[in-house]
C-alpha positions in Angstrom: 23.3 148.6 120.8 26.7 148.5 123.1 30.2 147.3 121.7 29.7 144.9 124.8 26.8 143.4 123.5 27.9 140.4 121.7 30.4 139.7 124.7 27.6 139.1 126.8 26.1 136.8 124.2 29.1 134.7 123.7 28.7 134.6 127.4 25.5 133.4 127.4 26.1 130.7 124.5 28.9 129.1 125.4 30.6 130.4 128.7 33.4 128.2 128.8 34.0 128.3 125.0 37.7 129.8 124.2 37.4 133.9 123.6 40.9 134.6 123.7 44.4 133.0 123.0 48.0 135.3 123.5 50.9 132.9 123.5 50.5 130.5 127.1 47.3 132.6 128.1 44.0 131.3 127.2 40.5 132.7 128.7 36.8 131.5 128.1 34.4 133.9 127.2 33.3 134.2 131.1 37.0 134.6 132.2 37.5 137.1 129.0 33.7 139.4 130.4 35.4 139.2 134.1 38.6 140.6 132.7 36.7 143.1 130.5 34.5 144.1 133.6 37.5 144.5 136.2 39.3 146.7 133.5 36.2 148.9 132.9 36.0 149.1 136.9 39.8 150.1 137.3 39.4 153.0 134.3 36.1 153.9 136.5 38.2 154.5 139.6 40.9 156.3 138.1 38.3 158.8 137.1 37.6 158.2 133.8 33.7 159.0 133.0 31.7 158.9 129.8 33.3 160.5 126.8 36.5 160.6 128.3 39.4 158.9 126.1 41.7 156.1 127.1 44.5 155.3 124.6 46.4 152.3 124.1 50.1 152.1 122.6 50.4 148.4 122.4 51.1 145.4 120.0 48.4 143.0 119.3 47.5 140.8 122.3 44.7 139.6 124.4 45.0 142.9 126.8 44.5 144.9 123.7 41.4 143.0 123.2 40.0 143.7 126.6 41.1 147.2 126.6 39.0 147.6 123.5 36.3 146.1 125.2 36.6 147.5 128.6 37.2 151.3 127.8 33.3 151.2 125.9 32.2 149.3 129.2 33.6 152.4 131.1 32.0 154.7 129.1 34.8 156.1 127.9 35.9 156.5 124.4 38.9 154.2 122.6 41.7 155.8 121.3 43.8 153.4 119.5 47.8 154.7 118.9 49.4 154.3 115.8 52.2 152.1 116.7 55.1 153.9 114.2 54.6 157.1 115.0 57.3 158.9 116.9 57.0 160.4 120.3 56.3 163.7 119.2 53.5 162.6 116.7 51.5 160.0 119.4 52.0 163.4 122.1 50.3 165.8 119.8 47.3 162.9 119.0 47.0 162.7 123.0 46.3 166.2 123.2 44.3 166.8 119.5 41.6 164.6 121.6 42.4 165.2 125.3 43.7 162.0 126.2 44.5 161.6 130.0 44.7 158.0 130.1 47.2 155.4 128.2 47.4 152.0 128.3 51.1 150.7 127.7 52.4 147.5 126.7 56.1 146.1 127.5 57.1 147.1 124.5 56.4 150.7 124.9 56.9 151.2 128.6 60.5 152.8 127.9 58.8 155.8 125.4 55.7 156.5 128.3 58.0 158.6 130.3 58.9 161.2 127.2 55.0 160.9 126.2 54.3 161.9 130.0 56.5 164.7 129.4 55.5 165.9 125.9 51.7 165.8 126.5 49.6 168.4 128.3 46.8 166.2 128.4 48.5 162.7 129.9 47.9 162.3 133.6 47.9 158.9 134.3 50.0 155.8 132.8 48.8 152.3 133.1 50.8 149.0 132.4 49.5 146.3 130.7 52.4 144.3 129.7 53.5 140.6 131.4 57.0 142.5 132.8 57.2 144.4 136.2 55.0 147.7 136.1 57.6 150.4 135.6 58.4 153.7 137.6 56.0 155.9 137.7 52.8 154.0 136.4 50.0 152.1 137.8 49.8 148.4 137.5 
């Protein structure tokens, strides 16, 4: 059975039933599967093939919702950052597991940079936050 699977379901029951709310945004469970989809597509053309990890270091939201939807629908494999731990501690989890790509929230767009620098594993930053994308990551 895929992590997808009851996504599609939800799809199938009730397509314009409400999957997600985050503050203003709201998506259906079709809008939510589209998001998911385009996501897993993105990861895809960055390179990111099956077993690979993606990490996220971000605070609970919608996106973190997709992510954790869309990096399974990549192939990939989800690796969720502990939100309190310090630079040095989320560098060395990156590289215990071979982590090359992160998702990053607003919030944590200003530490990326110094995890970019401590980890030998990190190649490629992606923003996921509602702000401009920062320097030096993809959108």
């Amino acid at each position: 059975m895929q992590l997808t699977q009851a996504l599609h379901r939800a799809v199938a029951l009730r397509p314009d039933g409400l999957a997600t709310v985050c503050g203003n945004r709201r998506h259906t469970f079709t809008q939510f599967r589209d998001r998911v989809a385009r996501l897993a597509g993105a990861l895809r053309a960055l390179g990111v093939g099956a077993g690979d990890r993606v990490g996220i270091l971000s605070l609970n939201t919608d996106r973190y919702v997709e992510a954790y939807m869309g990096i399974p629908w990549a192939g990939a494999a989800f690796n969720p950052i502990n939100t309190r731990w310090s630079s040095a501690e989320i560098a060395y989890s990156l590289d215990d597991c071979d982590t090359r790509v992160l998702l990053v929230d607003d919030a944590f767009a200003p530490l990326s940079i110094e995890l970019k620098a401590k980890s030998r594993s990190l190649a490629t930053l992606v923003h996921v936050g509602d702000q401009p994308t920062p320097e030096g990551m993809r959108s």
